[in-house]
C-alpha positions in Angstrom: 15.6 -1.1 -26.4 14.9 -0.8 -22.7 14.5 -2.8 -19.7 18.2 -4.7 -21.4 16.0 -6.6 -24.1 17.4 -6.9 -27.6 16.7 -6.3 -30.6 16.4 -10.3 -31.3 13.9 -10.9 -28.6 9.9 -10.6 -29.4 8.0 -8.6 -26.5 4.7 -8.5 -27.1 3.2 -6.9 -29.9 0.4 -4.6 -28.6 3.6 -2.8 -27.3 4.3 -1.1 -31.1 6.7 1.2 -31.7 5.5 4.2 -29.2 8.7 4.8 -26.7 6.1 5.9 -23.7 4.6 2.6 -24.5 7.6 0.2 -24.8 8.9 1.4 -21.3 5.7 0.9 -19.8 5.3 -2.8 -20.9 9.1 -3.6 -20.2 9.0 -2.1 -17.0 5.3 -1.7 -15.7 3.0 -4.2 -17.1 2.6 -7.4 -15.5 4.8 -6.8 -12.2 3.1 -7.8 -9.3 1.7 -4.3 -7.4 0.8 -4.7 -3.6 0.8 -1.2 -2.6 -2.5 0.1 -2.3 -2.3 3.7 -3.4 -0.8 2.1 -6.5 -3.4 -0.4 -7.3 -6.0 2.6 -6.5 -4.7 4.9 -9.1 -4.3 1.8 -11.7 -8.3 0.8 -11.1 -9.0 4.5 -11.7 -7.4 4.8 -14.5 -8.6 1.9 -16.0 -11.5 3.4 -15.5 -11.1 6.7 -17.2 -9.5 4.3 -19.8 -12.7 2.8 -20.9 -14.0 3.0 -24.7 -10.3 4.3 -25.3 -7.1 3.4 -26.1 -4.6 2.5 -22.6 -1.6 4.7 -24.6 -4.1 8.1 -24.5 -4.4 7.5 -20.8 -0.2 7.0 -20.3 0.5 10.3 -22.1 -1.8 11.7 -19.9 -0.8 10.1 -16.2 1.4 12.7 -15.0 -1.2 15.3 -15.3 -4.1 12.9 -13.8 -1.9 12.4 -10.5 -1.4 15.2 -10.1 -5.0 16.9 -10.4 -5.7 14.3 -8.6 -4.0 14.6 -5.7 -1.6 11.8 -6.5 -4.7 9.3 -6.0 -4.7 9.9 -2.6 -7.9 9.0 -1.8 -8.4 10.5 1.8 -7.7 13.7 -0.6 -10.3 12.9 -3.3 -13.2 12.1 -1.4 -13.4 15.9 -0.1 -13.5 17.2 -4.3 -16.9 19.3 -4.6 -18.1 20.7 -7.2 -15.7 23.8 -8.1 -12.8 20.9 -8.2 -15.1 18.9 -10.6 -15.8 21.6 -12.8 -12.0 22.7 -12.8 -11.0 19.0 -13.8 -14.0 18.9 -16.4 -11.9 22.1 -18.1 -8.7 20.0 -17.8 -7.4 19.6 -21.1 -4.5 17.5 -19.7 -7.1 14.2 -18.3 -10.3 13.0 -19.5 -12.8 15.3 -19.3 -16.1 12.8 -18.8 -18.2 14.0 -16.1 -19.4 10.3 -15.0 -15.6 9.2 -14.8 -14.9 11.9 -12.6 -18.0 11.4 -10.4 -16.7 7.7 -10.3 -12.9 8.3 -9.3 -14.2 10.3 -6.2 -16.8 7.9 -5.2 -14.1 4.9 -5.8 -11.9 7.2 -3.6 -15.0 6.2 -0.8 -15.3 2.7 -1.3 -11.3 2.7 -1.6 -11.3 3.9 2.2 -14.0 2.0 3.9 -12.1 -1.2 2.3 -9.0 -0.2 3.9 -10.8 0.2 7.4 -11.9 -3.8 6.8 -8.9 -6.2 5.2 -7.4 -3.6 2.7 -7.9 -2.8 -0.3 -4.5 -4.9 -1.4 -5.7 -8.0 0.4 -9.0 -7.7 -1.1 -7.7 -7.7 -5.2 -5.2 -10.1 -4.6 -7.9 -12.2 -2.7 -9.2 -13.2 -6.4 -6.4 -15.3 -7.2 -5.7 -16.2 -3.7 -2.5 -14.3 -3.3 -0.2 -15.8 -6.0 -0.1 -14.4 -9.6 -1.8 -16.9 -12.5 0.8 -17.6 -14.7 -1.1 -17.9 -18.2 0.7 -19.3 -21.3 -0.6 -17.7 -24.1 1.5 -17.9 -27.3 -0.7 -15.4 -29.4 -2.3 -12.2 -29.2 -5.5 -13.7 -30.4 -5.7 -16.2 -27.5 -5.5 -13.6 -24.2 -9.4 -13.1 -23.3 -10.9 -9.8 -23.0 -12.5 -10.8 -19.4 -12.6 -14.7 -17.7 -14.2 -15.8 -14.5 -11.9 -14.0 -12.3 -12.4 -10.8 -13.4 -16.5 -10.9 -13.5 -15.7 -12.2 -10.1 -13.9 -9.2 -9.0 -16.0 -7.0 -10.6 -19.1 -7.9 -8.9 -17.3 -7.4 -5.6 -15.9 -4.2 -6.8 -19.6 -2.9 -7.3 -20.8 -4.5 -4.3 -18.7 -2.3 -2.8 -19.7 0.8 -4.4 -16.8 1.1 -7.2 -18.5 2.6 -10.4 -16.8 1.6 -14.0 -15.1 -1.5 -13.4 -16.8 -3.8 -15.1 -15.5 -7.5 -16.4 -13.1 -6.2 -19.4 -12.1 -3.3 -17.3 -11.3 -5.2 -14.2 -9.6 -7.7 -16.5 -7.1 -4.8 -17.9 -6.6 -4.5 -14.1 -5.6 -7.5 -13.2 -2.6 -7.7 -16.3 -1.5 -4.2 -15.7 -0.8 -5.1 -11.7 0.3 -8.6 -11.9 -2.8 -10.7 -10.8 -2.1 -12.7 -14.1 0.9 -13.0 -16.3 -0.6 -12.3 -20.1 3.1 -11.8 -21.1 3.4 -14.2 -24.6 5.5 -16.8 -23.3 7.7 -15.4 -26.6 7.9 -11.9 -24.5 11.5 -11.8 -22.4 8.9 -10.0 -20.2 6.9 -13.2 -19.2 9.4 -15.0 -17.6 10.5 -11.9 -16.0 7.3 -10.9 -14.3 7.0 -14.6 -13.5 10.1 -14.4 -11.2 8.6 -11.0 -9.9 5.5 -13.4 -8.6 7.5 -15.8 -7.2 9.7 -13.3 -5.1 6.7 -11.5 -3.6 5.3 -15.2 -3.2 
């Protein structure tokens, strides 16, 4: 087991039996982010994520940062279109011209918010700085988007980000902390609740 839980507790069952994806929901999902580069590559790769499954886009992370440039945006926005064509051969990523065209264009709007409040203040400006602690009890009750996310959303496409919709931008907002969907039955909840209230 990792991140110390045992085998008596209950973490949260979309985690399954996949080692790659039982280290990334006892260590990853859920913990507040406020670094910007890391919330940048997350809302890209949500992106890329989009009509598939999130454990196809963790097997391939390593080799997306480092196509890309490790998400550095001020990197990305300069890709023409010999680097697109050499990421649409890629085997390692997703090869979908429109997500590509939409990471580098992201990489834009990325930048211009940094110049203005930052792109940190600006997600964590949905749930006015402080993580919402849900307390769902089942799988079936988590929602696939709520208020909050079409919220951020439309100011995500206001400002020129490209596949982030609702459901996407909700996926966000767990992965990064912005709400706690741990099941209150997960060790992990409480844990990434104490995360919040130390970066609080």
């Amino acid at each position: 087991m990792s991140a110390g839980m045992s085998e008596d507790e209950t973490r949260c069952p979309w985690a399954g039996n996949d080692p790659l994806y039982i280290a990334y929901h006892d260590t990853e999902w859920g913990v507040p982010k406020h670094d910007s580069r890391a919330l940048f590559e997350k809302l890209v790769l949500e992106g890329f994520q989009a009509g598939l499954s999130w454990i196809t886009i963790l097997r391939k992370r390593e080799r997306f940062r480092e196509v890309f440039d490790n998400f550095e945006a001020a990197q990305m926005v300069d890709y023409g279109p010999e680097k697109i064509e050499a990421l649409l051969k890629d085997p390692g990523i997703i090869r979908h011209r429109g997500k590509i065209e939409a990471a580098i264009s992201n990489a834009r709007a990325f930048l211009e918010l940094e110049q203005g409040p930052g792109f940190t203040n600006f997600i964590w400006d949905t749930v006015d700085g402080q993580t919402v602690q849900n307390g769902f009890r089942s799988m079936s009750e988590i929602p696939a988007e709520t208020a909050q996310s079409r919220a951020l959303a439309k100011a995500l496409k206001a400002h020129g980000f490209r596949f982030c919709g609702p459901v996407t931008v909700y996926a966000f907002m767990q992965s990064v902390g912005l709400v706690n969907d741990h099941l209150v039955s997960c060790p992990r909840h409480a844990a990434c609740a104490g995360l919040a209230q130390q970066a609080g």
